[in-house]
C-alpha positions in Angstrom: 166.5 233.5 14.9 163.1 232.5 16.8 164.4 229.5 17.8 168.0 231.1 19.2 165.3 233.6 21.0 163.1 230.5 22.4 166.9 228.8 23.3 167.9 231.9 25.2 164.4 232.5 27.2 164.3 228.6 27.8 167.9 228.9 29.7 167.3 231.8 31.4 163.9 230.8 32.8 165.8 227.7 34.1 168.3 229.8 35.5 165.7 232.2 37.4 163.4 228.8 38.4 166.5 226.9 39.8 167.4 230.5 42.3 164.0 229.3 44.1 165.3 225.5 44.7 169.0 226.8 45.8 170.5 224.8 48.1 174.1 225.7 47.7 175.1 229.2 46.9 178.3 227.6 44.9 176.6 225.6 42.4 173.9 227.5 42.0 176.6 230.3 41.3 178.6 228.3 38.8 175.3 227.3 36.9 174.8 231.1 36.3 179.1 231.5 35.1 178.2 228.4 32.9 174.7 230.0 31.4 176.8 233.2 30.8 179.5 231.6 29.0 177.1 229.3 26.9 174.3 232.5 26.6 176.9 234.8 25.3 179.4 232.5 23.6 182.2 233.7 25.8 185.4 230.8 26.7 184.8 231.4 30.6 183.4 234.0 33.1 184.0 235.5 36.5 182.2 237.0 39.3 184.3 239.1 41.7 183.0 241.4 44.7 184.4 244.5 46.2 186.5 244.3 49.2 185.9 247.0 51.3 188.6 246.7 54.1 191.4 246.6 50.7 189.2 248.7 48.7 189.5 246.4 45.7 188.1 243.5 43.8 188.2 239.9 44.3 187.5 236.8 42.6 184.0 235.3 44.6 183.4 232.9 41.4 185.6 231.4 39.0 185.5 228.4 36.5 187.4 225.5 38.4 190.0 225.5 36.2 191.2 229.0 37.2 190.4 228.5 40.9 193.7 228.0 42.4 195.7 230.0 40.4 193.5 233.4 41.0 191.0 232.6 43.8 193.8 235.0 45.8 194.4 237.8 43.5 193.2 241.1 43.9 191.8 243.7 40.9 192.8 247.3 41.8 189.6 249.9 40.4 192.0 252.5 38.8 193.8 250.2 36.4 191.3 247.8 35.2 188.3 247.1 33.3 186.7 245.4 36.3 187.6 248.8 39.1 186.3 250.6 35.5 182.9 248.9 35.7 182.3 249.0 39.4 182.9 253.0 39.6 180.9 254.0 36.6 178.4 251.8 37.5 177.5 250.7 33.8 178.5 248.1 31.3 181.9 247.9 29.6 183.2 246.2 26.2 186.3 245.4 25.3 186.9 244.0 21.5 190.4 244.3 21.9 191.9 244.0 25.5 195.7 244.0 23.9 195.7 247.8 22.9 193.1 248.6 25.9 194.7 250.3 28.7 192.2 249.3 31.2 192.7 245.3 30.8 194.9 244.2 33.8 196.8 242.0 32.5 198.6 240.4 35.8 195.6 237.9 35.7 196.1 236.4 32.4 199.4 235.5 34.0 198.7 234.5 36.8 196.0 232.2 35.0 198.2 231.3 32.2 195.4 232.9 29.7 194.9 235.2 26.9 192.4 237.6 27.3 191.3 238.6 23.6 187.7 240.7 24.8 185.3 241.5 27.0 182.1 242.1 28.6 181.5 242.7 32.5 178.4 244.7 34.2 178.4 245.7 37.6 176.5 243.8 40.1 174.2 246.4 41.7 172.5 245.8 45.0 169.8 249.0 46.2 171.3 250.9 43.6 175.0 250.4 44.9 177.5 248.5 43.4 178.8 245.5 45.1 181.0 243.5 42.7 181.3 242.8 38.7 180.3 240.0 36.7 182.2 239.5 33.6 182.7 236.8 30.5 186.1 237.0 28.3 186.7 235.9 25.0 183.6 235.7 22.4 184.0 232.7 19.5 185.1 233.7 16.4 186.8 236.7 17.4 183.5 238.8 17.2 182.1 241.7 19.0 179.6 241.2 22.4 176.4 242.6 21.3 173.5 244.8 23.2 172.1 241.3 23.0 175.0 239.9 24.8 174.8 242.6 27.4 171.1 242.4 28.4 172.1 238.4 28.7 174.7 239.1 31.4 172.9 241.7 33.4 170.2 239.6 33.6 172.2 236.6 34.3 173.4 239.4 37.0 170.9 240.7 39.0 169.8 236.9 39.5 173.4 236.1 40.6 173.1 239.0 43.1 169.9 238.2 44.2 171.4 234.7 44.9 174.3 236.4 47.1 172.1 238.9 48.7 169.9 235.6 49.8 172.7 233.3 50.8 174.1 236.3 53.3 170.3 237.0 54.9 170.3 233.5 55.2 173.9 233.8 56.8 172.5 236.8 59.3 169.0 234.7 60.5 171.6 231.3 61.2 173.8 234.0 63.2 171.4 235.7 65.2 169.8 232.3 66.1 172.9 231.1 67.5 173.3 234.3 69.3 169.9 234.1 70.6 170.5 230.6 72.0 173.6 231.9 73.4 171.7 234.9 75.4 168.8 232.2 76.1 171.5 230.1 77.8 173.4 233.2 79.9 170.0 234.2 80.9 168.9 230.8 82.4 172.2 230.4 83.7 172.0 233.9 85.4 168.4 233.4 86.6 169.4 229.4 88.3 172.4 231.3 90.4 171.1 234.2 91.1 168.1 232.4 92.8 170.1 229.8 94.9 172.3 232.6 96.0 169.3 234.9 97.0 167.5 232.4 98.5 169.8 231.4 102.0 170.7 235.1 102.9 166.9 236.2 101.9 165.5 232.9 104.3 167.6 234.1 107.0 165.7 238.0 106.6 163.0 236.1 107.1 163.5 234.3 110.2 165.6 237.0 112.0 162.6 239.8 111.0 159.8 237.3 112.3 161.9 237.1 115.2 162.2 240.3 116.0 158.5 241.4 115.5 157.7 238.9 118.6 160.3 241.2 120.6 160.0 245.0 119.5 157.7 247.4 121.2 155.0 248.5 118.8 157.4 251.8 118.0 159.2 249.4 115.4 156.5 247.1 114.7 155.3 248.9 111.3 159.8 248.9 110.4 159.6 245.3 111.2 156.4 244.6 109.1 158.0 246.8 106.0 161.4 244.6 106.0 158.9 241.4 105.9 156.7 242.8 103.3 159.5 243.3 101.4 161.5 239.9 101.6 158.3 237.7 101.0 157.9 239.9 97.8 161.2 239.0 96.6 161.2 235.5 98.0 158.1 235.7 95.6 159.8 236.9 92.6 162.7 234.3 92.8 160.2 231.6 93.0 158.4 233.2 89.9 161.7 233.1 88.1 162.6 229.5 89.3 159.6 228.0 88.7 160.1 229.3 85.0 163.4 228.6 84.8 163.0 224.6 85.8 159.8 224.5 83.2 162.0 225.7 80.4 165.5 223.2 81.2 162.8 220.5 82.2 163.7 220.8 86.1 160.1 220.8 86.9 158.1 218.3 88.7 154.6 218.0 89.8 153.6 216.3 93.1 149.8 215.6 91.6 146.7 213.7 93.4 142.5 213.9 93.4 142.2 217.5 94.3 139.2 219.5 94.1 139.3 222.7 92.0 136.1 223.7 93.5 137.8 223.7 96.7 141.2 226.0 95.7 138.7 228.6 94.0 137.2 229.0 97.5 140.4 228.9 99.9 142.0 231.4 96.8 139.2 233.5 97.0 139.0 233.9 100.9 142.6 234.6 100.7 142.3 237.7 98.6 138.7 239.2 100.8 140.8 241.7 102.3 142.2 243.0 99.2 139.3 242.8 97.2 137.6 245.0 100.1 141.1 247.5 100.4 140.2 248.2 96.3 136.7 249.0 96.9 136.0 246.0 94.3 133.3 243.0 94.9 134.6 239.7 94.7 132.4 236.9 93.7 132.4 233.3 93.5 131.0 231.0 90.9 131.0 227.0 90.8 128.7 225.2 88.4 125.6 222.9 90.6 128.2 223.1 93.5 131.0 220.5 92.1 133.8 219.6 93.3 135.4 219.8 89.7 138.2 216.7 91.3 141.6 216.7 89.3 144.9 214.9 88.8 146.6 218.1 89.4 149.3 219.2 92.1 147.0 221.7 94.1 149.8 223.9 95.4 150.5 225.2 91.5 147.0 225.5 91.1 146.5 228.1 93.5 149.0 229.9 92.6 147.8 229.9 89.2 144.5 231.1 90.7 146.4 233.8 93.1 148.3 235.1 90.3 145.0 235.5 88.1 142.8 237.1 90.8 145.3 239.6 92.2 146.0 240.8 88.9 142.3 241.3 87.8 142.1 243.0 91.7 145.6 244.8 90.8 144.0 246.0 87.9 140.4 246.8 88.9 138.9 250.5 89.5 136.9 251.4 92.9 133.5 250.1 92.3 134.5 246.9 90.4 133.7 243.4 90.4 136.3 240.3 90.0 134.7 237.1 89.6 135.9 233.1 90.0 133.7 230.9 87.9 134.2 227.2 87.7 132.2 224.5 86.0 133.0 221.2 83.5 134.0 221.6 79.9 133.6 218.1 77.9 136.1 216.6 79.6 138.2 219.6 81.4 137.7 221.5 84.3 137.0 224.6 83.3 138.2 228.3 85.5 137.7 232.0 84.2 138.5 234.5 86.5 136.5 238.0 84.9 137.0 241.8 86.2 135.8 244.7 84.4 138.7 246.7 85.1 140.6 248.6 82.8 141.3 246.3 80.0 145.0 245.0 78.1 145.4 246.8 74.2 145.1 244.8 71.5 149.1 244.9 70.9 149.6 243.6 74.2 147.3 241.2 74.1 149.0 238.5 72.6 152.4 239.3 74.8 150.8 238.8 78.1 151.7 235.4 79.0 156.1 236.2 78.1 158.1 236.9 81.2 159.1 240.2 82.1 156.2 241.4 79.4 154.4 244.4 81.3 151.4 245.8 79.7 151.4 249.6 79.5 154.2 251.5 81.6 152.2 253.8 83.2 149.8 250.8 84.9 152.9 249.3 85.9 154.9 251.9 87.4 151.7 252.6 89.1 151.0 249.2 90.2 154.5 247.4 90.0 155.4 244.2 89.2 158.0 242.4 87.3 155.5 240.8 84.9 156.1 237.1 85.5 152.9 236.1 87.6 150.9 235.4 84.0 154.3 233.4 83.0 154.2 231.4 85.8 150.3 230.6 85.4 151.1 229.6 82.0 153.9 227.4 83.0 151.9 225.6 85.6 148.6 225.1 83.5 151.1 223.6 81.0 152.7 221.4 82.9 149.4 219.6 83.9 148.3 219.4 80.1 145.8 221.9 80.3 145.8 225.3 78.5 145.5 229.4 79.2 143.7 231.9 77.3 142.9 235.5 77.7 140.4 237.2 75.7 140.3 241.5 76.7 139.4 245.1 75.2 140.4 248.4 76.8 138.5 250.0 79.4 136.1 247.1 79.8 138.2 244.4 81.7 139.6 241.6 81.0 138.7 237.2 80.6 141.7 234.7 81.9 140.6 231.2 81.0 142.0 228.0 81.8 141.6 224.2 81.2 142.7 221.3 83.4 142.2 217.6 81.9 140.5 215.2 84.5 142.2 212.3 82.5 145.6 213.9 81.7 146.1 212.1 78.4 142.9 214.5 76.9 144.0 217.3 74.7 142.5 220.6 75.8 140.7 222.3 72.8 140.9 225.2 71.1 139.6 228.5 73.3 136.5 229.6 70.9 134.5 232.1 72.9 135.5 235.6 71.9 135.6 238.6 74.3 131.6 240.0 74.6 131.9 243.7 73.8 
């Protein structure tokens, strides 16, 4: 008897070790029939699984050799051991299935087979029954046991766990592909939409620029309104574009020996009137007066730098100060733009740099923005090989570092300096 005990805990440990290695839901499925039928002593098993658009039972698993003949058929639950098992929810045996009225005996026929006894459990799944696993036809004409039961609801619940896997795994390859397939609309949506926008939103442009060198100063603040507006959304669509191209590989960079020194001072100029407007003192920072020279396309790097600044300014209180360092890291060129504004939450923190991400709604429906200018930065840094950081805590400001390599084949290292609290 100890060594049928050491036989069974041998075969079902196998069983259980080889649901961790499944690579096919089928074989590993028919491994389980054939432990069943060897564990219990049974001629063959089945696995079936409730239907709930016919509100019966169907065969899911079936010995090969009854595949064709009943992989079709359907088990109704009021007149069958199987529909038995599945409503009550518990384990049924049959010793004699001719003189039992709740054998359904339209599957022996169509299976050309003699069903003598039997033993099914339900498969349960959170405590609701999703199908019934069953094994016909003990050797010698003998009863299933307790023994044989705990057997096949163990043999079971690992079976279910196998299906409940195989259709999670089914879900995740489904919403991937669905995901790819939004991915793709949205690109697709953003390229048009921006070469649509972009001829009737040029010609606003013009016409308005025009037209302010002809109005009377009674329309001039109208005309200045309309081309506010249109170089903010001429803005936007080349936020989304530049994006866009990164991301299906239309991007390009135009680089030569710039100086970074150089961009940090015309960005900073740029953004005097602003930084006065806020009530917030903006300072300027380069390490023993370098010129900090890159491979780099300088256009993208100012607007890196634009983005950065105007967000710490955006995001500044009266009385603050928003400050442009730049020095030499190793072998990088090193820019940190700090502001002790009001600080990004910890739960944001690590969203920044997604487009369309906005940090708190309240900042931006008082500030606005579509949240792409950190996006873009990102993309731009990127795309020259460097790297973009930002280290914040709330109500004390916020750290937006980046890296540029002077030899663009260089690796930019891991940020390391954690926000000072």
């Amino acid at each position: 008897m100890a060594l049928d005990q050491t036989k069974l805990l041998t075969r079902l440990l196998e069983v259980t070790r080889n649901l961790s290695t499944m690579v096919d839901i089928e074989t590993y499925l028919q491994s389980v029939l054939s432990a069943a039928t060897e564990l219990t002593d049974s001629e063959t098993a089945s696995l079936m699984e409730y239907d709930e658009a016919s509100q019966e039972l169907r065969f899911k698993y079936v010995p090969w050799f009854h595949r064709e003949a009943i992989s079709s058929a359907k088990i109704p639950l009021n007149a069958s051991a199987a529909g038995w098992i599945f409503l009550h929810v518990k384990p049924l045996v049959i010793d004699d299935a001719k003189s039992d009225p709740r054998h359904y005996g339209k599957i022996d026929d169509l299976a050309s087979f003699t069903t003598r006894s039997l033993l099914g459990v339900p498969l349960i799944l959170h405590g609701r029954p999703m199908g019934v696993f069953e094994v016909f036809n003990k050797a010698g004409g003998v009863q299933y046991t307790e023994e044989d039961i705990f057997i096949l609801e163990t043999l079971a619940s690992l079976a279910m766990t196998a299906l409940q896997n195989d259709m999670l795994e089914g879900n995740v390859l489904s919403s991937q592909a669905e995901a790819r397939d939004l991915d793709r609309l949205k690109n697709e949506f953003i390229a048009i939409t921006s070469h649509e926008l972009r001829t009737p939103l040029g010609l606003i442009l013009g016409h308005s620029t025009f037209l302010r060198e002809l109005v009377g100063n009674e329309y001039q603040e109208q005309v200045d309104a309309i081309i506010r507006s249109a170089s903010r959304l001429k803005e936007i669509i080349e936020s989304l574009s530049t994006v866009d191209n990164y991301q299906t590989g239309g991007a390009s960079l135009r680089s030569r020996k710039v100086s970074v020194a150089r961009i940090i001072e015309d960005v900073s100029a740029s953004f005097r009137d602003m930084a006065v407007q806020k009530g917030v003192i903006l300072n300027v920072e380069i390490e023993h007066n370098q010129d900090l020279l890159v491979d780099a396309d300088g256009s993208k790097i100012a607007i890196v730098m634009s983005n950065l600044v105007k967000n710490a300014l955006t995001f500044s209180n009266y009385g603050g100060h928003v400050t442009l360092r730049g020095g030499l890291d190793s072998n990088f060129v090193k820019v940190v733009v700090e502001d002790d504004g009001v600080g990004i939450p910890a739960k944001d923190l690590v969203h920044v740099f997604e487009r369309f991400y906005q940090v708190e709604s309240h900042l931006t429906r008082k500030h606005g923005g579509m949240g792409l200018g950190l996006s873009v930065a990102k993309v731009m840094i990127e795309m020259h090989g460097g790297r973009i950081w930002a280290e914040s805590a709330e109500d004390m400001g916020s750290i937006f570092t980046f890296l540029l390599p002077v030899e663009k084949k260089i690796e930019a290292p891991d940020p390391v300096q954690p926000f000072a609290e």
